[in-house]
C-alpha positions as a Markdown table, in Angstrom:
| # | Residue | x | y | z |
|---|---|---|---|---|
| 1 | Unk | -6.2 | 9.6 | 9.5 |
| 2 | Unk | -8.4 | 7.3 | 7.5 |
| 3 | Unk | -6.7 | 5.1 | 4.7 |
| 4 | Unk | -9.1 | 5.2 | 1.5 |
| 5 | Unk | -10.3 | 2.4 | -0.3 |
| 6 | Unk | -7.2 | 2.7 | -2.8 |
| 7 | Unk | -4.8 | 1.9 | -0.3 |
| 8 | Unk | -6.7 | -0.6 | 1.1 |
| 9 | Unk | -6.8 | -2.2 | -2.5 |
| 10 | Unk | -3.6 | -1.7 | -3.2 |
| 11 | Unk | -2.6 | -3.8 | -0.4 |
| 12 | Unk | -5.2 | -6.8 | -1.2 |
| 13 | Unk | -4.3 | -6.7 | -5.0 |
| 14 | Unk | -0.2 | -7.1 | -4.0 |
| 15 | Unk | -1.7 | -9.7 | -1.7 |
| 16 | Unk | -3.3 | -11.4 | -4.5 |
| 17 | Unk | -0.6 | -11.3 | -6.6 |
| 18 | Unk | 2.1 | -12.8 | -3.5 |
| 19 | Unk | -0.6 | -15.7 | -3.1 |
| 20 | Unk | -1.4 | -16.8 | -6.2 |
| 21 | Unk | 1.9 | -16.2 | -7.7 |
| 22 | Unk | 2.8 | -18.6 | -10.7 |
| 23 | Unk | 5.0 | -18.5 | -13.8 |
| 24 | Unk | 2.5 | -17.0 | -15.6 |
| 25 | Unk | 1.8 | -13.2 | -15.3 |
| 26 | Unk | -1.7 | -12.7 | -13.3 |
| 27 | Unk | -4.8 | -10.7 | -15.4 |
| 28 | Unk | -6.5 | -7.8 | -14.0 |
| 29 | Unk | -9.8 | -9.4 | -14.4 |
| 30 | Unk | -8.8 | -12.2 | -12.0 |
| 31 | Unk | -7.7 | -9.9 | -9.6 |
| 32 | Unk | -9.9 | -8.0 | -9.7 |
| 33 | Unk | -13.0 | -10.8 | -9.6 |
| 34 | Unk | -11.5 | -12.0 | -6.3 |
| 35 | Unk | -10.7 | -9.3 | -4.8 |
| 36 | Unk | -14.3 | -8.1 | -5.5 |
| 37 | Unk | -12.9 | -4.9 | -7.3 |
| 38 | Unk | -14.0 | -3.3 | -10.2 |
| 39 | Unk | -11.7 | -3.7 | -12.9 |
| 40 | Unk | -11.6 | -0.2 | -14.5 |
| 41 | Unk | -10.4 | 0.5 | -10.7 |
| 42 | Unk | -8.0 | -2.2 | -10.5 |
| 43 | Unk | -6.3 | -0.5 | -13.8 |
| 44 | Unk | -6.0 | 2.5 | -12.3 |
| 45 | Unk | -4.4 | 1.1 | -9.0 |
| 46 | Unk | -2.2 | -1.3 | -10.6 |
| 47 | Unk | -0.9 | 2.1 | -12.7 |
| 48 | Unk | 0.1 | 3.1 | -9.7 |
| 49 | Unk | 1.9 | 0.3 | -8.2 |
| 50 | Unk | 3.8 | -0.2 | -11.8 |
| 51 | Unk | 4.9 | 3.2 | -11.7 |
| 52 | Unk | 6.3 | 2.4 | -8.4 |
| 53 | Unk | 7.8 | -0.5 | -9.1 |
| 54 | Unk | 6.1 | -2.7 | -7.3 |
| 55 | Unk | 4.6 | -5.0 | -9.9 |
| 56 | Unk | 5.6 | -5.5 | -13.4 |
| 57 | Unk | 3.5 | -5.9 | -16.7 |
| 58 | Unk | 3.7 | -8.1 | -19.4 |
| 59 | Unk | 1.2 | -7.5 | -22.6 |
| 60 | Unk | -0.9 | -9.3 | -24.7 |
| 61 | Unk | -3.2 | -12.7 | -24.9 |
| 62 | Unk | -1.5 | -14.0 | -21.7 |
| 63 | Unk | -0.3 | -10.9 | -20.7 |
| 64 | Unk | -0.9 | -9.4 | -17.1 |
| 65 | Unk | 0.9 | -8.6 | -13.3 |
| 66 | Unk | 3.6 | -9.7 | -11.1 |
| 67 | Unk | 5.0 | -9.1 | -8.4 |
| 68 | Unk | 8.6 | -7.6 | -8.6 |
| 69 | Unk | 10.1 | -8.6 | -5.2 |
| 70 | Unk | 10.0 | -11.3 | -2.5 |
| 71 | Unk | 6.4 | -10.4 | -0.9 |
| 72 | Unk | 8.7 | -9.8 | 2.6 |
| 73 | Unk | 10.5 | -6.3 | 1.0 |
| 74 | Unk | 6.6 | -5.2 | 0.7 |
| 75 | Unk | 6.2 | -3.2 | 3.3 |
| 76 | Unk | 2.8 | -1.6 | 4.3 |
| 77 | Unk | 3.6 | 1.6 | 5.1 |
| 78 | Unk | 5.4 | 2.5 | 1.3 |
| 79 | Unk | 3.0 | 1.0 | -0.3 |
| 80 | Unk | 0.3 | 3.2 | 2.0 |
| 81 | Unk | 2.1 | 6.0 | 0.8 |
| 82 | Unk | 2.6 | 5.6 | -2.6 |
| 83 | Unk | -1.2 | 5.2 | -3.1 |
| 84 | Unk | -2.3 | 7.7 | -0.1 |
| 85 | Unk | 0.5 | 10.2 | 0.4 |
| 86 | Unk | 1.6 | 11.3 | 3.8 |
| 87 | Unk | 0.0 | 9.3 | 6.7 |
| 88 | Unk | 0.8 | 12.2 | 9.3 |
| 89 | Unk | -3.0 | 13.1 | 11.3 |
| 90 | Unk | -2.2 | 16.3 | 10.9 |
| 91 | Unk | -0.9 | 18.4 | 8.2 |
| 92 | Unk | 0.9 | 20.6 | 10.5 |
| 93 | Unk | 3.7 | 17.8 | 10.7 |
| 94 | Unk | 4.8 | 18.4 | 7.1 |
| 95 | Unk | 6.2 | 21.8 | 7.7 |
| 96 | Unk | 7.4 | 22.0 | 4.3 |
| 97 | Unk | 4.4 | 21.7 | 2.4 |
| 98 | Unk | 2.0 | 22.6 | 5.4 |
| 99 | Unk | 4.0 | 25.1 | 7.8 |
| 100 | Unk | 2.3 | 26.7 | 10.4 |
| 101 | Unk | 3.2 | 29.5 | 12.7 |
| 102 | Unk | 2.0 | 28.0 | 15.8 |
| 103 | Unk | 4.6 | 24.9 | 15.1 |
| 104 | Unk | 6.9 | 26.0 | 17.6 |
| 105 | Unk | 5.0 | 26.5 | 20.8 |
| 106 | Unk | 1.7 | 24.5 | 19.8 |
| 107 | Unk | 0.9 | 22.9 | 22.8 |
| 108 | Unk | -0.8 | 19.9 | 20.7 |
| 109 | Unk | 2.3 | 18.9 | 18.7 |
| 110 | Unk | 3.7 | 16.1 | 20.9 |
| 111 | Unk | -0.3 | 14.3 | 20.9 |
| 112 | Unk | 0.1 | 14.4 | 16.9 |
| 113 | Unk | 3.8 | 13.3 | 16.6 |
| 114 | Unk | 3.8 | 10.6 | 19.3 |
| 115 | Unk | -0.5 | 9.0 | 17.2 |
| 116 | Unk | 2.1 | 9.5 | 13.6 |
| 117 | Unk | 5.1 | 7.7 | 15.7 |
| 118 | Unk | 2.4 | 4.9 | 16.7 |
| 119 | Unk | 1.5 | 4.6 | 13.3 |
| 120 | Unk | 4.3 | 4.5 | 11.2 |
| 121 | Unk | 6.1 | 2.1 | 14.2 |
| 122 | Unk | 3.2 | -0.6 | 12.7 |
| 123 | Unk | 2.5 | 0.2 | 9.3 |
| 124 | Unk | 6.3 | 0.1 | 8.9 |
| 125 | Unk | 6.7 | -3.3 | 10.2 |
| 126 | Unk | 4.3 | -5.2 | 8.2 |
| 127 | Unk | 4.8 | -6.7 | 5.3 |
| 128 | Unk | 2.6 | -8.6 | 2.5 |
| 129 | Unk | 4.7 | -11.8 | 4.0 |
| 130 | Unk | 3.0 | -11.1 | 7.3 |
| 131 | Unk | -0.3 | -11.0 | 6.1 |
| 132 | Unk | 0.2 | -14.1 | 4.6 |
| 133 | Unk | 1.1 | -15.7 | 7.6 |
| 134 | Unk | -1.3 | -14.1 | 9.5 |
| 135 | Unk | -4.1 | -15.6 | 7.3 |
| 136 | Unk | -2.0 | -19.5 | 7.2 |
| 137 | Unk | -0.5 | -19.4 | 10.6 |
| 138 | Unk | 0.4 | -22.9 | 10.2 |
| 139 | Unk | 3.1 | -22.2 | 7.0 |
């Protein structure tokens, strides 16, 4: 499994946004500058977060993003799959949309299950707070 650069930048934009939140919505263009993302791609990833409700928009002259939650009820691993999709290694664990007739007596189903148990046990318990503290240990 190898996230893409659109969930990586998904998780630095809400980032962003939980660090340099103010009253006033944030632009795409500052986001984007220091993030070091182009802004026609910051658009399309900030689509995607609104339409999971994870920032809201405001338009106009001082229009622009915010978050729409406490940056602690961010958690990495939705917001991985909102902007990748499943984060299973192997397609064969999605049986509904991938099945497989070896899936009952594949001998390398327990190796898959136990690397997508590893990774979900992390991604699922990190939030944008923790990455915050992470980088400011000292807060």
């Amino acid at each position: 499994m190898k996230i893409t650069t659109k969930g990586r930048n998904a998780i630095h934009i809400l980032y962003d946004l939980a660090v340099n939140t103010s009253e006033n919505p944030i632009s795409v263009k500052e986001i984007a500058t220091r993030q070091g993302i182009s802004i026609k791609y910051t658009e399309q990833i900030m689509s995607v977060l609104h339409k999971g409700g994870y920032v809201s928009s405001s338009r106009g002259f001082q229009g622009g993003y915010r978050l729409t939650r406490k940056p602690e009820e961010y958690i990495i691993g939705d917001i991985l799959r909102l902007t990748e999709g499943d984060l299973a290694p192997v397609d064969c664990l999605n049986q509904e949309e991938h099945p497989c007739p070896k899936h009952a007596h594949c001998e390398t189903i327990p190796l898959w299950e136990k690397i997508n148990e590893a990774v979900a046990g992390v991604v699922d318990s990190v939030t944008i707070a923790d990455l915050m503290k992470w980088q400011n240990p000292s807060d």
